[in-house]
PDBQT receptor file of N, H, CA, C and O in Angstrom, charges set to zero:
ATOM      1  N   UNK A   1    -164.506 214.267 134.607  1.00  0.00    +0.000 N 
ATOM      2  CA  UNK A   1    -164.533 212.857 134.229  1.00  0.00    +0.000 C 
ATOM      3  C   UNK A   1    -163.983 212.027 135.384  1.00  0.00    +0.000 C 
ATOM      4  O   UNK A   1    -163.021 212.428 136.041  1.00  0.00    +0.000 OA
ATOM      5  N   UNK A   2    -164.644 210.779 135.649  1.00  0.00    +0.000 N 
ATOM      6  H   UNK A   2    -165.425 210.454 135.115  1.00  0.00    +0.000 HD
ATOM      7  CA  UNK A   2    -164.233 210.204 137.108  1.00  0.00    +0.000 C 
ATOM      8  C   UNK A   2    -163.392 209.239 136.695  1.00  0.00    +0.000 C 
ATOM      9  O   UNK A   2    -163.602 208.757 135.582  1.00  0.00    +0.000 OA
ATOM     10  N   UNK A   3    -162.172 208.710 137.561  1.00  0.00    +0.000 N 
ATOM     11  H   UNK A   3    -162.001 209.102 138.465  1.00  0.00    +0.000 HD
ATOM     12  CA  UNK A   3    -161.334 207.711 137.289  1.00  0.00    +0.000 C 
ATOM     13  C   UNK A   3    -161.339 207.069 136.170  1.00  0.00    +0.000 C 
ATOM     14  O   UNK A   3    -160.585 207.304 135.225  1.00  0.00    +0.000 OA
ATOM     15  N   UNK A   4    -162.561 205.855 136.236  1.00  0.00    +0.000 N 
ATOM     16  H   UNK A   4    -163.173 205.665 137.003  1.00  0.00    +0.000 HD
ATOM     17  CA  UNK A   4    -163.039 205.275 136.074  1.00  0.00    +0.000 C 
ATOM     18  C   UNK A   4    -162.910 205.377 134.375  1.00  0.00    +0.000 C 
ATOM     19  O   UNK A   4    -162.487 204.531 133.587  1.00  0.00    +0.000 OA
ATOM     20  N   UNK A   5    -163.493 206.880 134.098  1.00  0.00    +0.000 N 
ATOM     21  H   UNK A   5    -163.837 207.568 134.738  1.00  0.00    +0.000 HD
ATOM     22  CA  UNK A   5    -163.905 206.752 132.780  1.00  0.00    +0.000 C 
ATOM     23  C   UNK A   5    -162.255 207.095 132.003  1.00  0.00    +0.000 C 
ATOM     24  O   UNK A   5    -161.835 206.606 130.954  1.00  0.00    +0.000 OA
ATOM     25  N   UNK A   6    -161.694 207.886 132.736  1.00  0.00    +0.000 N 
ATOM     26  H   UNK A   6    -162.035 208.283 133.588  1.00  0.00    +0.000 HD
ATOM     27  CA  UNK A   6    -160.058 207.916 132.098  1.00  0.00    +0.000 C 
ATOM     28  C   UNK A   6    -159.561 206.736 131.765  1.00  0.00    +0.000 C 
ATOM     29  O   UNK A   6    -159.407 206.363 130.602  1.00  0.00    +0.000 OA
ATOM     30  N   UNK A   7    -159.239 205.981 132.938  1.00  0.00    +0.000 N 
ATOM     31  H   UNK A   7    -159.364 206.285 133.883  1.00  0.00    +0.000 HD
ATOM     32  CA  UNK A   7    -158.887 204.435 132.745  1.00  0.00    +0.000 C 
ATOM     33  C   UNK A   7    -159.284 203.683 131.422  1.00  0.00    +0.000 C 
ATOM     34  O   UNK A   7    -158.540 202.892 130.843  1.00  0.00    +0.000 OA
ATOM     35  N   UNK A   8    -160.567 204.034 131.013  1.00  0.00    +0.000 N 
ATOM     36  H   UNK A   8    -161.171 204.677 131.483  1.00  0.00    +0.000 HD
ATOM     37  CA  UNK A   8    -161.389 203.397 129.808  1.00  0.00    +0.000 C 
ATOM     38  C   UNK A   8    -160.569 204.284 128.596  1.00  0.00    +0.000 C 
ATOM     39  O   UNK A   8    -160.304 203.746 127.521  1.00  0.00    +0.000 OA
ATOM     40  N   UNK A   9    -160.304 205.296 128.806  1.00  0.00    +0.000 N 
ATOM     41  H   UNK A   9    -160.519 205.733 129.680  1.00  0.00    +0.000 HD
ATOM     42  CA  UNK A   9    -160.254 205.991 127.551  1.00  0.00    +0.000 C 
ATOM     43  C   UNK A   9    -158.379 205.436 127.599  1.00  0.00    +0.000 C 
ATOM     44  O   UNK A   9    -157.886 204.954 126.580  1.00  0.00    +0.000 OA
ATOM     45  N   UNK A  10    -157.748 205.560 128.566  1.00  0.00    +0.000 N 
ATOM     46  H   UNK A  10    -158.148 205.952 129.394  1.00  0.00    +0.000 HD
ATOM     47  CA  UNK A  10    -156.068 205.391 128.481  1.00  0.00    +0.000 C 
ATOM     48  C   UNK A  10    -156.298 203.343 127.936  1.00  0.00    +0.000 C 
ATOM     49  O   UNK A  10    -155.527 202.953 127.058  1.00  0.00    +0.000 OA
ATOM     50  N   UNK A  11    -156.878 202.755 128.268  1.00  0.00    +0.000 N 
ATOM     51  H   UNK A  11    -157.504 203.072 128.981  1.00  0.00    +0.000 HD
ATOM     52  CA  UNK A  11    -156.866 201.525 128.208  1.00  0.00    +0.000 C 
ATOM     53  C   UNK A  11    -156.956 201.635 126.042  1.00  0.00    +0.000 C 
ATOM     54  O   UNK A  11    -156.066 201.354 125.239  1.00  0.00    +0.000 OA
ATOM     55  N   UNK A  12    -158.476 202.174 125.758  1.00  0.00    +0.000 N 
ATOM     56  H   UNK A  12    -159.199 202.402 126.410  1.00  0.00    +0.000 HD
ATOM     57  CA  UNK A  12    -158.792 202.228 124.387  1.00  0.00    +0.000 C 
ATOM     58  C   UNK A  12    -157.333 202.894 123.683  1.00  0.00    +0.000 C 
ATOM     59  O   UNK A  12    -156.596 202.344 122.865  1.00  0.00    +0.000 OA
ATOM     60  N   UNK A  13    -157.239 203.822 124.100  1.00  0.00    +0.000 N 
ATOM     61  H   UNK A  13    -157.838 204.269 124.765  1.00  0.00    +0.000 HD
ATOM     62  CA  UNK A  13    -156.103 204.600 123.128  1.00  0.00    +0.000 C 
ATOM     63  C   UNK A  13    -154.972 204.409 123.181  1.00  0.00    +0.000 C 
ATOM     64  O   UNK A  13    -154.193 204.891 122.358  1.00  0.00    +0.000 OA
ATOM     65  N   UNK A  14    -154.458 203.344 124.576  1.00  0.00    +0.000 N 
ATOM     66  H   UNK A  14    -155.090 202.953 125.245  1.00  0.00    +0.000 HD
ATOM     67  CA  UNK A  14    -153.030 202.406 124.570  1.00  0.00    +0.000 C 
ATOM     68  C   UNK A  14    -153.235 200.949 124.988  1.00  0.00    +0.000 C 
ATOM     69  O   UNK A  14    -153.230 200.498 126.133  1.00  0.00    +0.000 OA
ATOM     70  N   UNK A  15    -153.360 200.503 124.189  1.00  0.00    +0.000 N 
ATOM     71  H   UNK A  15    -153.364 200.869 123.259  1.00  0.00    +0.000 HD
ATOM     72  CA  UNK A  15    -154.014 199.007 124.601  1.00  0.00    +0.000 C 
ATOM     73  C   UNK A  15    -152.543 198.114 125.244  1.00  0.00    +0.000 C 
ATOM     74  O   UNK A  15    -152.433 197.400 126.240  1.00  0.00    +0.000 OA
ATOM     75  N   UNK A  16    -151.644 198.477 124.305  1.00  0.00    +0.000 N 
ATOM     76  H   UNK A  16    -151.734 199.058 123.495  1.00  0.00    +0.000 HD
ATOM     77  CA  UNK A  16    -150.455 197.896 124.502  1.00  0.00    +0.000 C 
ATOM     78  C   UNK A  16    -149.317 198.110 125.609  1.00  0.00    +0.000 C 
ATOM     79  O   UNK A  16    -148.346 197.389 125.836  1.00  0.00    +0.000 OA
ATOM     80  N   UNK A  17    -149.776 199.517 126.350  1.00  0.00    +0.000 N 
ATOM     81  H   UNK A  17    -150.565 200.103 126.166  1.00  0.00    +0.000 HD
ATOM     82  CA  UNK A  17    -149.243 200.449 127.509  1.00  0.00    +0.000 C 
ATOM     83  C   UNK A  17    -149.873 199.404 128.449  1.00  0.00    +0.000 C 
ATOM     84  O   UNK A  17    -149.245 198.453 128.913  1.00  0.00    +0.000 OA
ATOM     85  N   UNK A  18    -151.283 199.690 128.706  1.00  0.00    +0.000 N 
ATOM     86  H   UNK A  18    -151.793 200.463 128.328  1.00  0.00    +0.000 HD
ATOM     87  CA  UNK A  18    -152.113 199.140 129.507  1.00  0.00    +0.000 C 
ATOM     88  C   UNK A  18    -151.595 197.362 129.769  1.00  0.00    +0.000 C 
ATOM     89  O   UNK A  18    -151.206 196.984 130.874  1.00  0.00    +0.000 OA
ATOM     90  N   UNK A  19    -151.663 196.638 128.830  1.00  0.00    +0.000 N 
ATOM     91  H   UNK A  19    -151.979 196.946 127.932  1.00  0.00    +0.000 HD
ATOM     92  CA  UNK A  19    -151.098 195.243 129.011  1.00  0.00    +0.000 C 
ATOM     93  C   UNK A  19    -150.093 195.199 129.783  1.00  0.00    +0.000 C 
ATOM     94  O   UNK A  19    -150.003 194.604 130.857  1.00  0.00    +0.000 OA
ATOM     95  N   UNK A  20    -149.181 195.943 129.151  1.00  0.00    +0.000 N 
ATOM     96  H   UNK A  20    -149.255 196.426 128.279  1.00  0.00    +0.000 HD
ATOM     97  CA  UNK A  20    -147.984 195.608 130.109  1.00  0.00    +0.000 C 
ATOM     98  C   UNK A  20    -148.004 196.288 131.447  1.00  0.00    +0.000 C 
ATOM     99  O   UNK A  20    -147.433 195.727 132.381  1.00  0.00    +0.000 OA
ATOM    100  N   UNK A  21    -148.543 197.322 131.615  1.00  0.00    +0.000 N 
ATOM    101  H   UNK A  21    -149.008 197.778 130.855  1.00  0.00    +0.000 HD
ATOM    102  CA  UNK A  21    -148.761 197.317 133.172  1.00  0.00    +0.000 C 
ATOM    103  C   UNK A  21    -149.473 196.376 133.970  1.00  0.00    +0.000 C 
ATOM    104  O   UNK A  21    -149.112 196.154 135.126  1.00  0.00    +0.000 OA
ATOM    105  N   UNK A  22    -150.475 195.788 133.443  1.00  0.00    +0.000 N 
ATOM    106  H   UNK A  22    -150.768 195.968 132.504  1.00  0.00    +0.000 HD
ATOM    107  CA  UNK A  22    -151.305 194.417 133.796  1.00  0.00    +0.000 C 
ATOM    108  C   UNK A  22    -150.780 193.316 134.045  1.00  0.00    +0.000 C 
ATOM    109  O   UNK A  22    -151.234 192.513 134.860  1.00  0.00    +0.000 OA
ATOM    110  N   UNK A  23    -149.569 193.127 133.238  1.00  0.00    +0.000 N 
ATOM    111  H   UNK A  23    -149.201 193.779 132.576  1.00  0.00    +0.000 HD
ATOM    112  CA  UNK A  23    -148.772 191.989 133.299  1.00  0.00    +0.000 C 
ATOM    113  C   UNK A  23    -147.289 192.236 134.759  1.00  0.00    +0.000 C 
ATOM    114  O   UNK A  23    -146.903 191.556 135.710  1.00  0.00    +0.000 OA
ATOM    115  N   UNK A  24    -146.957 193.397 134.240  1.00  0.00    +0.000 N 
ATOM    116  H   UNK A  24    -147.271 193.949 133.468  1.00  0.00    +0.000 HD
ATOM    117  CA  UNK A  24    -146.389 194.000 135.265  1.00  0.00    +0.000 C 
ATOM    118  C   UNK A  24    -146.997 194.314 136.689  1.00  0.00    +0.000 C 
ATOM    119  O   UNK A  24    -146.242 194.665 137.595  1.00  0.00    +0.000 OA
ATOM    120  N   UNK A  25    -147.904 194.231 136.823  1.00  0.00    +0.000 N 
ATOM    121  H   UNK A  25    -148.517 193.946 136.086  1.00  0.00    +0.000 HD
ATOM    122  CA  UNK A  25    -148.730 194.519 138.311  1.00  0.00    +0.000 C 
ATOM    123  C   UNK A  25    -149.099 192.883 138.526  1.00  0.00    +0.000 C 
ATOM    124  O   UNK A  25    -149.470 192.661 139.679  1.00  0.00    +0.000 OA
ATOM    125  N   UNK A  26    -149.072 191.629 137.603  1.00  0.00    +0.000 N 
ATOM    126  H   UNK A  26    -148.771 191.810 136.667  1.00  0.00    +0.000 HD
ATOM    127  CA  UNK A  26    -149.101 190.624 138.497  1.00  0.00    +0.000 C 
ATOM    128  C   UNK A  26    -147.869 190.207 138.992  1.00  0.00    +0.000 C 
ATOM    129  O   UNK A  26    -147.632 189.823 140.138  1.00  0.00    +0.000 OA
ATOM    130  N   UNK A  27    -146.743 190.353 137.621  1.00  0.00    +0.000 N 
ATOM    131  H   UNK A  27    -146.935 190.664 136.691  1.00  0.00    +0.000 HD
ATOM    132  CA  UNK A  27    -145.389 189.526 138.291  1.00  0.00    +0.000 C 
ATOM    133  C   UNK A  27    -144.769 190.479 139.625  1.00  0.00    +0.000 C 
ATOM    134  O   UNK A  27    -143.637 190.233 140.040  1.00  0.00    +0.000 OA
ATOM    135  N   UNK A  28    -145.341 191.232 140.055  1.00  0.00    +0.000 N 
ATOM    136  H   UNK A  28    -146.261 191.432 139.718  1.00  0.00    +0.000 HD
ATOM    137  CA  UNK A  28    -145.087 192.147 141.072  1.00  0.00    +0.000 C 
ATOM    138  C   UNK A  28    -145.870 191.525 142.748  1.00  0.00    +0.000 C 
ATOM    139  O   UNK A  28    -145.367 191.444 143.868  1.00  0.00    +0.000 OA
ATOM    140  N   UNK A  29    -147.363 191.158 142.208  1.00  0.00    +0.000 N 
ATOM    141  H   UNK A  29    -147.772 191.224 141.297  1.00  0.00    +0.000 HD
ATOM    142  CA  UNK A  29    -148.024 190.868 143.240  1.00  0.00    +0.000 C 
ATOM    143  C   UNK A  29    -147.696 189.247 143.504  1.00  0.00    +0.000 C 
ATOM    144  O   UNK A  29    -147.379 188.892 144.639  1.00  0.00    +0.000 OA
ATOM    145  N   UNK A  30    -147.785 188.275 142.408  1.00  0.00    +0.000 N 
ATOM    146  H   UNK A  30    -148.043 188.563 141.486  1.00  0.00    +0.000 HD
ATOM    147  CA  UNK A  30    -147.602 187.073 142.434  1.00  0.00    +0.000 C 
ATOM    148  C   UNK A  30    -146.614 186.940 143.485  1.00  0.00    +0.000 C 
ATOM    149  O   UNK A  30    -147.010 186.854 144.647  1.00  0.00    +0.000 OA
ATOM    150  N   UNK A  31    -145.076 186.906 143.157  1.00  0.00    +0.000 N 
ATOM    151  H   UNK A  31    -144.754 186.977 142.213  1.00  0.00    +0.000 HD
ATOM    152  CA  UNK A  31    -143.829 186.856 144.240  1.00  0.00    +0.000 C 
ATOM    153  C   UNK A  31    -144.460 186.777 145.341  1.00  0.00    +0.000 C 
ATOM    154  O   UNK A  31    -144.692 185.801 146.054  1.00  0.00    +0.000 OA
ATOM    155  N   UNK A  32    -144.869 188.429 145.501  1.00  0.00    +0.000 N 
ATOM    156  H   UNK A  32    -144.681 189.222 144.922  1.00  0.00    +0.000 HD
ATOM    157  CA  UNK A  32    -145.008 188.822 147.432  1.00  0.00    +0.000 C 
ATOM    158  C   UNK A  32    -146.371 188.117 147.758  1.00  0.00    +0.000 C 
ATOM    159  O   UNK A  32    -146.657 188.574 148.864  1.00  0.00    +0.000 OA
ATOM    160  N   UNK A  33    -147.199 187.393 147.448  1.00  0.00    +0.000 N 
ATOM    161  H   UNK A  33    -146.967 187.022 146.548  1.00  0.00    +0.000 HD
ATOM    162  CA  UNK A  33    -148.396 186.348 147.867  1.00  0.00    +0.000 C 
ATOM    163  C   UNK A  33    -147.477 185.251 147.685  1.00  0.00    +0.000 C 
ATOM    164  O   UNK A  33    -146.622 185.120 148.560  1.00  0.00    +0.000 OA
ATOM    165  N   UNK A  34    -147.484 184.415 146.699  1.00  0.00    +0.000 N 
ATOM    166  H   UNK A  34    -148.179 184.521 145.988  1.00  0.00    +0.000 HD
ATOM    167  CA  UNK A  34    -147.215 183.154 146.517  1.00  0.00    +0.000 C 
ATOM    168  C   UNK A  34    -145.743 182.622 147.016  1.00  0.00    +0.000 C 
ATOM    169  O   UNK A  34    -145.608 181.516 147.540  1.00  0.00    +0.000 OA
ATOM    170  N   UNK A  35    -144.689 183.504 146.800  1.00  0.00    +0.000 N 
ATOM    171  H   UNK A  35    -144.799 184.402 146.373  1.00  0.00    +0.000 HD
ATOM    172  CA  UNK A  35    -143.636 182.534 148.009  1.00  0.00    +0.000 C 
ATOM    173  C   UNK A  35    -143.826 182.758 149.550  1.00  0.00    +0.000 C 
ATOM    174  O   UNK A  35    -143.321 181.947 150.326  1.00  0.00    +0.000 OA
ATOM    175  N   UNK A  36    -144.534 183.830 150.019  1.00  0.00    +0.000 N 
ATOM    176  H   UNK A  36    -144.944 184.489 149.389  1.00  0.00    +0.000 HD
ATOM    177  CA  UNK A  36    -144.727 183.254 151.601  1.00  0.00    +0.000 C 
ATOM    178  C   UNK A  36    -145.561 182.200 151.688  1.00  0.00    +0.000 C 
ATOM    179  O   UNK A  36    -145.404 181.418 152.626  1.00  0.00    +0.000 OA
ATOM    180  N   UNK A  37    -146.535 181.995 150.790  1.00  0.00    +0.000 N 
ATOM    181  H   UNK A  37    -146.662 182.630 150.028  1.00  0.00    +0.000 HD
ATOM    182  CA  UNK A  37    -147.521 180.330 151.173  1.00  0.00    +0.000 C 
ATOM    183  C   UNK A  37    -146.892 179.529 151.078  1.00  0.00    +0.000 C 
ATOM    184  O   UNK A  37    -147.084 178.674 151.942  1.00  0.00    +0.000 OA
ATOM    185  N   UNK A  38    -145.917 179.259 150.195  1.00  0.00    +0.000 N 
ATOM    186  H   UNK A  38    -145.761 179.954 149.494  1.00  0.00    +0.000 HD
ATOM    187  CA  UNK A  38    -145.182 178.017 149.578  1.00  0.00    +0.000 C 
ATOM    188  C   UNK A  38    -143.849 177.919 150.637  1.00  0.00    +0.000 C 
ATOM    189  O   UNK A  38    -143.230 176.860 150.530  1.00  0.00    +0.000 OA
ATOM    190  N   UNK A  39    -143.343 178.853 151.612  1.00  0.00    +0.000 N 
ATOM    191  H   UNK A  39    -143.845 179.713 151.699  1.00  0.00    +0.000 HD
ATOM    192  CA  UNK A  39    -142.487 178.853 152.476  1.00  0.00    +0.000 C 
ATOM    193  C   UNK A  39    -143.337 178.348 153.635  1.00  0.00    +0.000 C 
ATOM    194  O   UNK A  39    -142.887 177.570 154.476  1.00  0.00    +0.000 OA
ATOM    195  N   UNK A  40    -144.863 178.922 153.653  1.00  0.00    +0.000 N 
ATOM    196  H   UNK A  40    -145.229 179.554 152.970  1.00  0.00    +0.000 HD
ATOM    197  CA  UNK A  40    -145.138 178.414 154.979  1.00  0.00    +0.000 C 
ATOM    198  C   UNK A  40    -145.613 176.672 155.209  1.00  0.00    +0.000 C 
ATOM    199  O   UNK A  40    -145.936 176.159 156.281  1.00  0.00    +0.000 OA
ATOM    200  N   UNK A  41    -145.543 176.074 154.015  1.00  0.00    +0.000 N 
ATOM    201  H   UNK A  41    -145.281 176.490 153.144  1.00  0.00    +0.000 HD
ATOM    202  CA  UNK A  41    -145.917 174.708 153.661  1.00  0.00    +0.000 C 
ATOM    203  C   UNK A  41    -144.948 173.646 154.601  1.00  0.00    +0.000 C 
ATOM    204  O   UNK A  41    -143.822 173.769 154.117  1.00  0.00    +0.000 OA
ATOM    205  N   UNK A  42    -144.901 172.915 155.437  1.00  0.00    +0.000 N 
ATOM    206  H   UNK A  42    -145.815 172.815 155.830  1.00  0.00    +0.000 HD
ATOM    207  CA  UNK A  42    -144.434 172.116 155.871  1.00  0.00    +0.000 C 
ATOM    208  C   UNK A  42    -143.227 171.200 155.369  1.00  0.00    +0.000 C 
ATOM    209  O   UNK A  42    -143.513 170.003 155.363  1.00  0.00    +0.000 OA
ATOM    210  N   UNK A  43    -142.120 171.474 155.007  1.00  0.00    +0.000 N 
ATOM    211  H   UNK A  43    -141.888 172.447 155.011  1.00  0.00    +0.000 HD
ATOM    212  CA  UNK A  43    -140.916 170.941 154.610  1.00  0.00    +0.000 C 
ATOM    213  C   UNK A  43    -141.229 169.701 154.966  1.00  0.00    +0.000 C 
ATOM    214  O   UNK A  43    -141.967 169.705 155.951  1.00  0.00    +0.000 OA
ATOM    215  N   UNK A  44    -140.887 168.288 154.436  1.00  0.00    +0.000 N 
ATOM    216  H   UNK A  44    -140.288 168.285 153.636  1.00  0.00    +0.000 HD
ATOM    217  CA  UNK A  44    -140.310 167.158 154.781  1.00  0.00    +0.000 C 
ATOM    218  C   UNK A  44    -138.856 166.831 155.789  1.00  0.00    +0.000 C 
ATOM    219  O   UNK A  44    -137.697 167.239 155.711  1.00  0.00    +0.000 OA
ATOM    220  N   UNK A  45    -139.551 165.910 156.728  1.00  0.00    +0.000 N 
ATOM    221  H   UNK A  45    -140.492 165.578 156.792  1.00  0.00    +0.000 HD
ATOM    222  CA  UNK A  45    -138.186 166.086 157.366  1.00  0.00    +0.000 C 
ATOM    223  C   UNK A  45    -137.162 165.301 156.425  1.00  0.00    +0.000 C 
ATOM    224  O   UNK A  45    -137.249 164.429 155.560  1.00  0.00    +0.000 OA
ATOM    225  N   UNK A  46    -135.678 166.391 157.305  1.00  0.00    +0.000 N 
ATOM    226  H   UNK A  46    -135.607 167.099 158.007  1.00  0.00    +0.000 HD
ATOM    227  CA  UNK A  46    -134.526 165.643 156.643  1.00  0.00    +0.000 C 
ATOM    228  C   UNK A  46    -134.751 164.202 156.939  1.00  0.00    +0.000 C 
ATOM    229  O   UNK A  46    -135.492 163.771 157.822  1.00  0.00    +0.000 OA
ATOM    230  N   UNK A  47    -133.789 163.265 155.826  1.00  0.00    +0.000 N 
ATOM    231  H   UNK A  47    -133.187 163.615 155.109  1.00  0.00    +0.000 HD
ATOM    232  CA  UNK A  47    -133.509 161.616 156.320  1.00  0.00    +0.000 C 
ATOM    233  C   UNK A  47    -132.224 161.674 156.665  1.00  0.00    +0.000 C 
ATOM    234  O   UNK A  47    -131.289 161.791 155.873  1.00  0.00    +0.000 OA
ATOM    235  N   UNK A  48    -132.139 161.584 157.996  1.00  0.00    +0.000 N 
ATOM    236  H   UNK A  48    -132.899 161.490 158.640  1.00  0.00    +0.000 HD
ATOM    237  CA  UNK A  48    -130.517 160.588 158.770  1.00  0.00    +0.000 C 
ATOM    238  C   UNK A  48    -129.552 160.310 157.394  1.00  0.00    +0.000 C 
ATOM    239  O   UNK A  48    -130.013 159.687 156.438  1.00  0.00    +0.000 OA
ATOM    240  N   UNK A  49    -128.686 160.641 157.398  1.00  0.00    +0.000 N 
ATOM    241  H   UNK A  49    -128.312 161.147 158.175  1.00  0.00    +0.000 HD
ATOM    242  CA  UNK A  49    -127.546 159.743 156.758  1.00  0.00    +0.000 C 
ATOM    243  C   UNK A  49    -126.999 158.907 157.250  1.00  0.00    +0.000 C 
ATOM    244  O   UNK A  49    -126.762 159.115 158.440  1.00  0.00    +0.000 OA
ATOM    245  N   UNK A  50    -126.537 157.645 156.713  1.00  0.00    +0.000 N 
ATOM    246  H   UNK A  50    -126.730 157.475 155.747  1.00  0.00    +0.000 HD
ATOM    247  CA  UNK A  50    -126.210 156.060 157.397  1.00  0.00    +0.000 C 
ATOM    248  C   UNK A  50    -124.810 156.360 158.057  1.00  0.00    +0.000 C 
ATOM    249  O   UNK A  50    -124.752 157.574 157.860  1.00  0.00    +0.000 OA
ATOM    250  N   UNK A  51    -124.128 156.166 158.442  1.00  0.00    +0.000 N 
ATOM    251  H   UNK A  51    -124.175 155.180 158.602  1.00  0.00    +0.000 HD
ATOM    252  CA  UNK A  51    -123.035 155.942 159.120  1.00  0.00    +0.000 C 
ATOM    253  C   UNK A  51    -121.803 155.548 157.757  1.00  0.00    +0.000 C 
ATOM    254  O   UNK A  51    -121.746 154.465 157.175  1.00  0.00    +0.000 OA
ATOM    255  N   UNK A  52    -121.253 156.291 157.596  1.00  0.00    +0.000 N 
ATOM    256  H   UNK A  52    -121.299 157.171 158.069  1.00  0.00    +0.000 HD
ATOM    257  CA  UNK A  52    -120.162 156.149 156.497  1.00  0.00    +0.000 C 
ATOM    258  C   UNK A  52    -119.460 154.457 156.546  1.00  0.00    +0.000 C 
ATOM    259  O   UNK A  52    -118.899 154.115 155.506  1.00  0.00    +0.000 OA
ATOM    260  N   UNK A  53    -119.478 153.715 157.385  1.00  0.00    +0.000 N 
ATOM    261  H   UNK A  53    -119.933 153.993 158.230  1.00  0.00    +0.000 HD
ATOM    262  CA  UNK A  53    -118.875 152.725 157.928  1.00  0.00    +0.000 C 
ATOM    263  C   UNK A  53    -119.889 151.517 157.372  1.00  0.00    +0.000 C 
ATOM    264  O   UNK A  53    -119.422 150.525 156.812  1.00  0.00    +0.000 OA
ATOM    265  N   UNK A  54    -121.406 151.713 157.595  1.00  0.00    +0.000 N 
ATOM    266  H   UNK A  54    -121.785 152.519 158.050  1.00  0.00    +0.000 HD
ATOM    267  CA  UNK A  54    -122.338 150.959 156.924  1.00  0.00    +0.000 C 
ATOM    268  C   UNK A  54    -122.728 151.101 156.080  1.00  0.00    +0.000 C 
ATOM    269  O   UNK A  54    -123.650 150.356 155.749  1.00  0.00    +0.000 OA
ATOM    270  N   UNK A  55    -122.324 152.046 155.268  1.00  0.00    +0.000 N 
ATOM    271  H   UNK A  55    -121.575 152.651 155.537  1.00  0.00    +0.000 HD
ATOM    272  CA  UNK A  55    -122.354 152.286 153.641  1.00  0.00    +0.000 C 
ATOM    273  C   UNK A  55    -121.084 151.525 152.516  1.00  0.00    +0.000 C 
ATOM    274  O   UNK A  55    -121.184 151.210 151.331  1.00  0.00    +0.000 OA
ATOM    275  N   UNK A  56    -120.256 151.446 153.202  1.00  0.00    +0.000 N 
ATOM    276  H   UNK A  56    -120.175 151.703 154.165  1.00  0.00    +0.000 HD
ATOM    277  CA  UNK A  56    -118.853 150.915 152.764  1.00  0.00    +0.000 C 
ATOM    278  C   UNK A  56    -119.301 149.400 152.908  1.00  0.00    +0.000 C 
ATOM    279  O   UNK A  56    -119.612 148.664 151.971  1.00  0.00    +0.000 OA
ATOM    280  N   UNK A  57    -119.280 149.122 154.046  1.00  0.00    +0.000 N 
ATOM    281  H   UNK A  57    -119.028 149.719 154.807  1.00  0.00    +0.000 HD
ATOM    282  CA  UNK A  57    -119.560 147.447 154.236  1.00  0.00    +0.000 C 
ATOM    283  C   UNK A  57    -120.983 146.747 153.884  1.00  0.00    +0.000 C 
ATOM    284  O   UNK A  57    -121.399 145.655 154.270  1.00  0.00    +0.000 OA
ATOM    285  N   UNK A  58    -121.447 147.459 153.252  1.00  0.00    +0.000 N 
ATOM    286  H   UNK A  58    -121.108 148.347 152.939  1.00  0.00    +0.000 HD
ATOM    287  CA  UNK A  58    -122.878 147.142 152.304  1.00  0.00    +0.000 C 
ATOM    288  C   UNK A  58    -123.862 146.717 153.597  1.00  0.00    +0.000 C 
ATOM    289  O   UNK A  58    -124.746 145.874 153.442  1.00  0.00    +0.000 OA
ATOM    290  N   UNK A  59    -123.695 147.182 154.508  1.00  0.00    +0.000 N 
ATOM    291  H   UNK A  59    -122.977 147.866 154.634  1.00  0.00    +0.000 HD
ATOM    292  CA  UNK A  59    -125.575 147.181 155.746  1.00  0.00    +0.000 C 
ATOM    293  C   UNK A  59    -126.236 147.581 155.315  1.00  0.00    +0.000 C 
ATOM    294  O   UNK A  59    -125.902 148.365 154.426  1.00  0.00    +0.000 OA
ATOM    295  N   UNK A  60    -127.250 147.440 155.503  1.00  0.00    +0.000 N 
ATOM    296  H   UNK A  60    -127.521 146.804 156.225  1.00  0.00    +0.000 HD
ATOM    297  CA  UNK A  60    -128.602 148.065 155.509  1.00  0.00    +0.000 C 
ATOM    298  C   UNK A  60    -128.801 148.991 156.896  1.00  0.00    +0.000 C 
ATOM    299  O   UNK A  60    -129.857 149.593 157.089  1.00  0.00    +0.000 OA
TER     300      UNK A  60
C-alpha cells in the first residue's frame, strides 16, 4: 500500500489525531515564514524627542 493510501486510511480512522497534527504543522510553519517577513518590513523612523527645556516652556 503506497503512502498515500495509509494517510487516507490513518486520516478516516483518526480524524481527530489527524486535525491536530494539521493544526499543529501550521502553528509550527506560520512563526518560521511569517515573522521573518514582518521583521523584514521597513520600521518607521524614530521621531527626535524635543529638548526637555522646550517642552517645559511650552515651544513648539
Amino acid at each position: 500500500m503506497s503512502m498515500m493510501g495509509r494517510l487516507r486510511i490513518f486520516v478516516v480512522q483518526e480524524p481527530v489525531v489527524a486535525a491536530s497534527c494539521l493544526i499543529a504543522g501550521f502553528g509550527l510553519f506560520l512563526p518560521a515564514v511569517v515573522r521573518p517577513m514582518l521583521d523584514s518590513f521597513e520600521t518607521a523612523k524614530p521621531v527626535p524627542q524635543p529638548a526637555l527645556s522646550d517642552v517645559v516652556a511650552g515651544k513648539k
